[in-house]
N, C-alpha and C positions, 0 to 999 in steps of 0.2 A: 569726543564725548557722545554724540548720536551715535556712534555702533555699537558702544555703549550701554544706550538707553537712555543718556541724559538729556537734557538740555538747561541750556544756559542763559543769562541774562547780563550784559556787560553794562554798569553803570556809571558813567562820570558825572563828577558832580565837584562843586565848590562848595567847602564846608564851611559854614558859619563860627564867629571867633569863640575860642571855648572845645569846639567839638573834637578837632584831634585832641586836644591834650586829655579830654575825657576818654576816649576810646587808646591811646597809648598806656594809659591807666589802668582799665577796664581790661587789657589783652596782653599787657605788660610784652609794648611794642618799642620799639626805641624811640623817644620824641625827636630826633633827627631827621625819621621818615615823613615824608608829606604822603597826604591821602588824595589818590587822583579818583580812585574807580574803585570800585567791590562788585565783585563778576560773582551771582545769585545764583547757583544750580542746584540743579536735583530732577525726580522723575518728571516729566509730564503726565497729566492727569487726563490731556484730550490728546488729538491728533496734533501733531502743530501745525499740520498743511493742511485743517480746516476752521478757518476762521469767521466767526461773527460778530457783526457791530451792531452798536446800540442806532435809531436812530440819529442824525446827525441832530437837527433841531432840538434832541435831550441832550446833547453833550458840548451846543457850540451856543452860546449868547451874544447876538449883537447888537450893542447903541447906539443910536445915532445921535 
C-alpha cells in the first residue's frame, strides 16, 4: 500500500452488544461473521515519518 501512496490504519476492537448485528444490516454482511478489526486507509495528508505531539501534560491526567 505505501508504493502505492497509501497508508493504513489497523484497528481491533471488541464491539458492544447490538453493534455487529447493526453493521451486518447496514452492509448486508452475513451475521455469522464476527467483527475483529477494520483496517482505515487512504492518502496521507502529512509525511508519516514526521511526527508531532501535543504536550504530554494536555493529554495525560493524574489523581492521586
Amino acid at each position: 500500500m505505501e508504493a502505492s501512496g497509501l497508508g493504513a490504519n489497523l484497528q481491533h476492537y471488541n464491539s458492544e452488544p447490538g453493534v455487529e448485528e447493526k453493521i451486518s444490516k447496514a452492509f448486508d454482511i452475513p451475521r455469522t461473521w464476527k467483527i475483529n478489526a477494520q483496517l482505515v486507509f487512504g492518502k496521507p495528508v502529512e509525511d508519516p515519518k514526521v511526527r508531532t505531539f501535543e504536550d504530554i501534560d494536555a493529554r495525560v491526567v493524574i489523581k492521586k
